[in-house]
Phi, psi and omega in degrees: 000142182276104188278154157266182179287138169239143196220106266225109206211135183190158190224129194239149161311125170329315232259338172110038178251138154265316181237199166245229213233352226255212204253326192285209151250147192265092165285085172306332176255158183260172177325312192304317200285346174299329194281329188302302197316307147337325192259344185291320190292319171320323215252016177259192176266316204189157160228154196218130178235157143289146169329321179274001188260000182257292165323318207268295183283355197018084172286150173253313175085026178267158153278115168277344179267134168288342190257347123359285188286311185293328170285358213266324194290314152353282169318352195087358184259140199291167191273012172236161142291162194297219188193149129238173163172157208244154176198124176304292200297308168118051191241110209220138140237122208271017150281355180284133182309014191281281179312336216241006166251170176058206194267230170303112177241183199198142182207151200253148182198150181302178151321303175293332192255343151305310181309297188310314185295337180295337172294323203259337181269170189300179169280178179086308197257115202283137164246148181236133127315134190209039163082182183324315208219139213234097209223141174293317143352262192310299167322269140030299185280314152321326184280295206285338167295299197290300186264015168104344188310134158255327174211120197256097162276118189295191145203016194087180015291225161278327164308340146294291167284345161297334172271303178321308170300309173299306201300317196104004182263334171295135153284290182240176163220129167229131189242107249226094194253112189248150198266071182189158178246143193264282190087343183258155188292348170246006180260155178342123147259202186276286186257112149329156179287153127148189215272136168274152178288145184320162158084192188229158189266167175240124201267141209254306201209143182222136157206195183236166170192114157057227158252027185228162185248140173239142181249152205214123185214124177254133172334159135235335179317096208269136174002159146222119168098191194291000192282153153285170155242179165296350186276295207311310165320303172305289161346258159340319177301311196310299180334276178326303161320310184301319183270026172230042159253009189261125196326132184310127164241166175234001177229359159216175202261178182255156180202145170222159196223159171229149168228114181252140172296165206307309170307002176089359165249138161341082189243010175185146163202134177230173192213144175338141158091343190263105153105329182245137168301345183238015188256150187277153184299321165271344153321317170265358158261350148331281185323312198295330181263174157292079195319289219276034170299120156294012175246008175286325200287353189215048164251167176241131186242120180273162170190152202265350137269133163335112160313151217261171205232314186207152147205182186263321202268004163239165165291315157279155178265190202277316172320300193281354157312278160354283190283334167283345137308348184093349178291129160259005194209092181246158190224111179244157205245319194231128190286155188283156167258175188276015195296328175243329180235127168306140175033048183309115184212069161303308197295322188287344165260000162294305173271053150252003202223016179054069087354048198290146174251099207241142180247150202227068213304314187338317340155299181318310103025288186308277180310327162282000177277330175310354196243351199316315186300329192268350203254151172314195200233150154295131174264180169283185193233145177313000000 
């Protein structure tokens, strides 16, 4: 399912607070980041707060520059993005500027906490049931089928951005560092205890905005099992790129693999071709290690095709590469077609050797432009 990007924004304490304690809210950002903080919100699909922060903070959620609103309507986009928020229980008041501002909101709730909210909230604010129990996951999954998000801006709480993150579910983080300290021992912090995915975040961009520093940090851990994460996706995306550096052919497809270890570093990447006419894209970042590397027995290999089953032009195909490396894990964007091998099925030789195979199709678009010239032309569809 096509997730959207999710991206977590938020402004903290030198010391790791969001607010203090005290009645008001603790504006931690200055004028300039506030505006920034604006332009981020234009350019999303939808914004998401949590239940406590729509209690606490009682948020409006706008684009506040008029001249914003008017490109986004330029644009063809409504002139606010959708408001969103989750709520286990469905205990809303339902008097918060959260409903009586902006376009389109929306709200996730278990089964038991939808009844209450169709009752309690205006008309107009679309509420989704989502079963017995309420999963990030399952949001997520709805915002990008159903209703179109592509690009999700968090806005807290904390409590939010901590489940997202422990999930694998964030695409970025932008951390807004205001030049003060809270101090007190109860008040919100960003982030919470407990296990996060491995490894180190990868830092994109550092700037001053005003007197707080924003810091811009992209995922890198990769999945585990069949979930994807937001890195696996980045990942995969990278792969597809990588093949469409690969010399042009009329008898193999371009295909580029990445191979990452379980922490999120890099430890090989290729693309069909490179250096050789007939060696395959994991073949040749395979080629690139130490076989007895030990983070290959927990790394993940992306690749922007179905690792190959059989081929003519090695003794091994690529799958068995695979699996003789010590690798358990693959994240692929596209199933092989029949074009050079009949009943191409890498994946299936793949889990018979305990293998996950996780396929991500969104993707698949990508990975097939480099190939175009090999694939039949699309007719129209009944």
């Amino acid at each position: 399912m096509a997730h959207p990007y999710v991206l977590l924004s938020a402004a903290v304490s030198l010391d790791g607070f969001l607010d203090d304690t005290g009645p008001e809210r603790l504006l931690l950002s200055g004028p300039e980041d506030f505006d920034r903080v604006d332009e981020v919100r234009a350019g999303s699909d939808a914004i998401l707060v949590g239940a406590g922060t729509v209690r606490t903070d009682n948020p409006r959620l706008l684009v506040n520059s008029a001249r914003r609103r008017a490109a986004r309507v330029a644009a063809g986009l409504p002139e606010y993005p959708l408001k969103v928020t989750v709520s286990v229980s469905g205990d809303l008041d339902p008097e918060a500027l959260f409903w009586h501002t902006g376009g389109a909101k929306v709200v996730y709730s278990t089964d038991k906490g939808a009844e209450r909210l169709r009752e309690l909230l205006p008309a107009g604010v679309e509420v989704v049931a989502l079963g017995p129990d309420m999963q990030w996951r399952d949001v997520l999954d709805h915002l990008g089928d159903v209703k179109g998000v592509r690009r999700l801006m968090v806005e807290g709480g904390g409590q939010v951005h901590t489940q997202l993150l422990r999930q694998g579910l964030a695409d970025e983080l932008q951390l807004a560092l205001a030049p003060m300290f809270v101090g007190e021992p109860e008040a919100p912090r960003m982030f919470g205890p407990g296990p996060y995915p491995p490894g180190r975040m990868r830092l994109v961009e550092t700037r001053a905005v005003g007197d707080v520093v924003l810091m811009r940090y992209v995922s890198t851990a990769p999945g585990t099992g069949r979930l994807a994460s937001a890195a696996d996706r980045r990942w995969l995306e990278t792969a597809c790129a990588l093949a469409a550096q690969c010399p042009p052919s009329r008898t193999a497809f371009s295909v580029g693999a990445v191979i990452v270890a379980a922490d999120g570093t890099e430890l090989a990447r290729a693309h069909s071709r490179e250096g050789d006419p007939v060696v395959h894209a994991e073949e040749a970042a395979l080629a690139k290690l130490d076989p007895a590397d030990p983070r290959l027995t927990e790394a993940t290999v992306y690749s922007s095709l179905e690792p190959c089953a059989r081929r003519a032009s090695r003794p091994a195909p690529c799958a068995r590469l695979i699996i003789d490396a010590g690798v358990r894990r693959v994240v692929t964007a596209w199933r092989e077609p029949d074009t050079f091998v009949a009943s191409a099925d890498g994946t299936a030789l793949l889990a018979a050797q305990g293998v996950e195979v996780v396929l991500l199709p969104e993707y698949e678009d990508l990975a097939k432009a480099p190939n175009a010239h090999l694939l039949p032309p699309e007719g129209p569809s009944d």
